[in-house]
N, C-alpha and C positions, 0 to 999 in steps of 0.2 A: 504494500500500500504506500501511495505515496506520501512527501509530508503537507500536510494540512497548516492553513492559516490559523495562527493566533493574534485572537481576539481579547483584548480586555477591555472593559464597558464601567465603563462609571457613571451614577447619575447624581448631576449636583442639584441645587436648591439655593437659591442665589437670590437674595431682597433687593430689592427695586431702589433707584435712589428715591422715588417720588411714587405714592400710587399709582397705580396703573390698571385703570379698571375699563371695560369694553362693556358695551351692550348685551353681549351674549355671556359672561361674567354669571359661573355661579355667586350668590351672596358668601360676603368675605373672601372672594378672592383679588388678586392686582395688587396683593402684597409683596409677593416673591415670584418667580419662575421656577420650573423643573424643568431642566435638561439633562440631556443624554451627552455622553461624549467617550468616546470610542479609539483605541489605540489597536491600529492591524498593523503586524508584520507576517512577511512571508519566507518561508523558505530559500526561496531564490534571488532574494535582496537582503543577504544578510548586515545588520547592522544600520539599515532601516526603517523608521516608523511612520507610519502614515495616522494623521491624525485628521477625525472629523468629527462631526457632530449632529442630532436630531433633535429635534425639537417636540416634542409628543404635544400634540391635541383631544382631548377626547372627543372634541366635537368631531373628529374622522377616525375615530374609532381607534386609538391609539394611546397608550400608556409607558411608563417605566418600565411597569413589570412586563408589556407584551414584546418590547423593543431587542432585549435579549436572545428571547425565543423565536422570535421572525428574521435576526440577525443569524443567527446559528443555523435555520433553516435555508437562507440565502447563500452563505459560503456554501453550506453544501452541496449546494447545486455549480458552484464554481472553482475548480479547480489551482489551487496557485499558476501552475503553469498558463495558464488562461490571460497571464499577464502579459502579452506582449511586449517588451520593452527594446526591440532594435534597433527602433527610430522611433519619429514621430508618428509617422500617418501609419505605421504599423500599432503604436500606444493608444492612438486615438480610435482605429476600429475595433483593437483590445476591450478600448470599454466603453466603447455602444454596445458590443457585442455581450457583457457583461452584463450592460444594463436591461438589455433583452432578458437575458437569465432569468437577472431579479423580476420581472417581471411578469414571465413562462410560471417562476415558484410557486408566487404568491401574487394577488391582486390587490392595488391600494397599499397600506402601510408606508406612507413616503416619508415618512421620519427614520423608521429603518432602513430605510431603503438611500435615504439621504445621508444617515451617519457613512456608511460602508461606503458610496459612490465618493464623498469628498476625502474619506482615506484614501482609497485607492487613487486618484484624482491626485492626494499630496503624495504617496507613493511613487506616483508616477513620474512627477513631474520633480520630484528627487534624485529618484534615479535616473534621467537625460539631463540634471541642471538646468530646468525651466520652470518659469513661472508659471501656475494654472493660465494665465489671459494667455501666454505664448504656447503653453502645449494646446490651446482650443482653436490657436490661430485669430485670436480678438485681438483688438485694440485695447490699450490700455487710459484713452481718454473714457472717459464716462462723465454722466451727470452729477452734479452735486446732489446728496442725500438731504429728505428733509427732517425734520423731526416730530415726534408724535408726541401729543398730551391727550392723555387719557381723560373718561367722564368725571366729572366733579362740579361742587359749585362754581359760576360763574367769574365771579373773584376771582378765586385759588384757581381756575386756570388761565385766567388773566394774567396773574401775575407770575403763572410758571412761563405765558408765553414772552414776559417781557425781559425774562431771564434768557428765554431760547432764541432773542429777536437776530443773532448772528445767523442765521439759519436762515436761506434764503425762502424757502416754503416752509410753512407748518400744516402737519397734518391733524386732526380735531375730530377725537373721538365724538360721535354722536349717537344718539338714541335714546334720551331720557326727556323728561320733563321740561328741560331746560333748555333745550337746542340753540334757541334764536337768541337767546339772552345771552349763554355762552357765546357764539360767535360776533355778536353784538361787542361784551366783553373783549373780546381776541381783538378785533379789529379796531380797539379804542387805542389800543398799544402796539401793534403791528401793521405795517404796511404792506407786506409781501403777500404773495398766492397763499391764500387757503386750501388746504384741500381735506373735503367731512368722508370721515366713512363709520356709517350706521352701525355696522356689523348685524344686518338682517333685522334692524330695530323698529324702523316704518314702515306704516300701513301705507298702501296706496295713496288714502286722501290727505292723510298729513302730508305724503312726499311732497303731491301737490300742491300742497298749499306753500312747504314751505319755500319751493323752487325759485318763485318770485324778489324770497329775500336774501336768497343766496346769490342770486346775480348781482343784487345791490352790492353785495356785500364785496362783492368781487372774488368770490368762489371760485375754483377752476377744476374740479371733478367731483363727482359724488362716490363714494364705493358703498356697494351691495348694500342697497337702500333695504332690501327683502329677502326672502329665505330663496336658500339656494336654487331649488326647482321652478320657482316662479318665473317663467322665462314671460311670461302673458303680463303682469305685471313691472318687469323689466322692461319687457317692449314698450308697453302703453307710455311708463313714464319718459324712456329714451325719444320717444316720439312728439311730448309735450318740450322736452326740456333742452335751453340751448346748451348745460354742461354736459360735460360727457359720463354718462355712467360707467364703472367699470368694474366690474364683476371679480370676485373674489371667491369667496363662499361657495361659489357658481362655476370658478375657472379653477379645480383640482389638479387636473393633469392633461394630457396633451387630447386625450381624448375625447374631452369637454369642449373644446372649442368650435366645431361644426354646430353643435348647437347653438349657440352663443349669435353665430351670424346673423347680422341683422338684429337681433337682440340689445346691447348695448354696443358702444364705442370704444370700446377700452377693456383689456383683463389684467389681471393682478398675478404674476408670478411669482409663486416662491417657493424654494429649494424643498423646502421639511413637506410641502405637500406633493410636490411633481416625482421627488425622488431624487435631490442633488443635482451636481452641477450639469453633469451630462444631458440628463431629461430638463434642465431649466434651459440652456441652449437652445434646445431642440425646439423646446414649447415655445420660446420667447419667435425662434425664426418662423415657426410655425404661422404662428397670430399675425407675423410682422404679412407674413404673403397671402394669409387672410384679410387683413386690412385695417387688423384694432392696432389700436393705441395700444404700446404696453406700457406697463407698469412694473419694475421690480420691487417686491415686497419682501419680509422679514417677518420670525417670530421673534421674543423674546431672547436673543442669541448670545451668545457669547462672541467673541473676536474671531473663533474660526468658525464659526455660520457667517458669519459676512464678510468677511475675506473672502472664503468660497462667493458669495453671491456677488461682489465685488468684481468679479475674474469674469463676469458673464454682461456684466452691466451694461457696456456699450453695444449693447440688442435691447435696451430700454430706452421711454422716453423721459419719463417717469421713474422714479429712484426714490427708496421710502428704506435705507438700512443703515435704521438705528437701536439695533437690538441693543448692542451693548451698550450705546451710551446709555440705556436706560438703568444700566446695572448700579448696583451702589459703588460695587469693585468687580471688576474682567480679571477671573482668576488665569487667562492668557496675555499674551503680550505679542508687539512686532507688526500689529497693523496701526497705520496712521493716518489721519482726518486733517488734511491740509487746511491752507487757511478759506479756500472758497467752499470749504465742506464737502469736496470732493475727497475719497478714500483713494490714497495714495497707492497704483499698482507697481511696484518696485521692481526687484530682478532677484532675489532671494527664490531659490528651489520650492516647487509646492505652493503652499497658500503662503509661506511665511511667516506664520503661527506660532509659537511657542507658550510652551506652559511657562506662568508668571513664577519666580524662584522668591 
């Protein structure tokens, strides 16, 4: 038998510098995060580790505890040797062909699916000495990130956003009682792009109604006003409204997007749902020759979830990765947030990621 990959899996629990609560937020949660983060080595790279990371959601059916066992499931359907590492364009079919695998295994789980793809991913691009953007063949210019404040009273996120006003866009959780007050609030103390996203929090008639004050306000997208399937609902509003909708909750992974046509203007990528870097690529070019707007998105990450998402950006138009700065402290180190809020893609091996000492 041959030798098999070893896997080590750690899940942290990391507090927020600031709450951080969403619309879809059991009660008492948007205190801290749970991540997953994951250490592969292989046989035939000895003396290398490829480090990644998932982000578990339950609302797609994923945990701590399942992240382990859908990971164990997935190597075993891929062999180390499976890694191609000659060249490039031999690396890079290595693992699409990978991501196939994971995908033949098991259906959905893109958080496990995502830890394993950005190892393999820093693995790779360790052993050729390249960066993730140059082993994908991307550019390393991208958009500036914006930053996200969560629901709260209207004040207190007022005043968080007067803190975050270096941030060229702010992103503004919505879906409570409060909505037009809060935004109301934001724009007393910021000038730049708004952009709300609900998290499936509006009805239909409220969307409506409130669409008229988010132009005033000078809004510049909406994300996933409504639950995921309501594509009839999506429509109707997309059809009233001059912003662009852009679908999240809605846009999981590459196979969601046919639907989607003609439905809103815009989808939301990101890694911990589509399945890592490789399936964010793909998804992102996807949509792009579909005709949406994309969006790069984030969970609650640490430094190498968005480094990885980082290496893919420049297939976005739209850039929202700010996991870690939401952190209180990034138990990683090595990625850097320049001064236009652009994340610095460097020339360091892999994502360029290191555990903080």
């Amino acid at each position: 038998m041959s030798a098999a990959w070893d896997l080590r899996v750690e899940t942290l629990h990391l507090p927020f510098r600031d709450p951080f609560v969403i619309a879809r937020n059991a009660p008492g949660k948007g205190h801290a995060v749970t991540t997953v983060v994951v250490e592969l080595r292989s046989p035939t790279l000895p003396g290398l580790v490829g480090i990644g990371e998932g982000c578990p959601e339950t609302y797609y059916g994923e945990t701590p505890l399942t992240m382990p066992v859908v990971m164990a499931h997935l190597l075993a359907a891929v062999p180390p040797g499976a890694l191609d590492l000659s060249g490039v364009d031999a690396a890079r079919a290595a693992l699409a062909a990978i991501g196939a695998a994971f995908d033949d295994a098991i259906r959905g789980n893109g958080a496990a699916k995502c830890a394993l793809d950005i190892a393999l991913h820093d693995l790779a691009g360790k052993a050729l000495g390249l960066p993730l953007h140059r082993l994908l063949g991307l550019s390393p210019e991208i958009p500036p990130t914006d930053f996200t404040l969560g629901l709260d009273e209207p004040a207190v996120v007022a005043e968080r956003a007067r803190r975050s006003a270096r941030f060229p866009a702010l992103k503004i959780k919505v879906g409570g009682p409060k909505d037009l007050a809060t935004l109301e609030a934001v724009r007393s103390v910021f000038d730049g792009p708004i952009r709300v996203d609900a998290n499936v929090g509006w009805t239909p008639e409220g969307a409506a109604a409130i669409v008229p004050q988010l132009v005033r306000l000078g809004v510049e997208l909406i994300e996933q006003p409504f639950p995921p399937r309501r594509y009839d609902w999506l429509r109707d509003l997309q059809a009233i409204s001059p912003l662009p909708i852009v679908a999240d909750e809605s846009a999981v992974a590459i196979e969601d997007l046919d639907a989607l046509v003609g439905v809103v203007d815009g989808v939301n990528v990101k890694l911990a749902k589509c399945g890592g870097v490789g399936p964010a690529a793909r998804m992102l070019a996807r949509a792009r020759e579909l005709g949406f707007r994309t969006f790069l998105g984030c969970m609650e990450e640490t430094s190498v979830g968005i480094a990885a998402s980082a290496a893919v950006a420049s297939l976005a138009e739209w850039v929202d990765l700010d996991g870690c700065l939401l952190l209180a402290q990034d138990p990683f180190t090595g990625l850097e947030l320049g001064p236009d809020c652009r994340w610095l893609l460097g020339d360091a091996p892999g994502h360029g990621v290191t555990r903080r000492t």
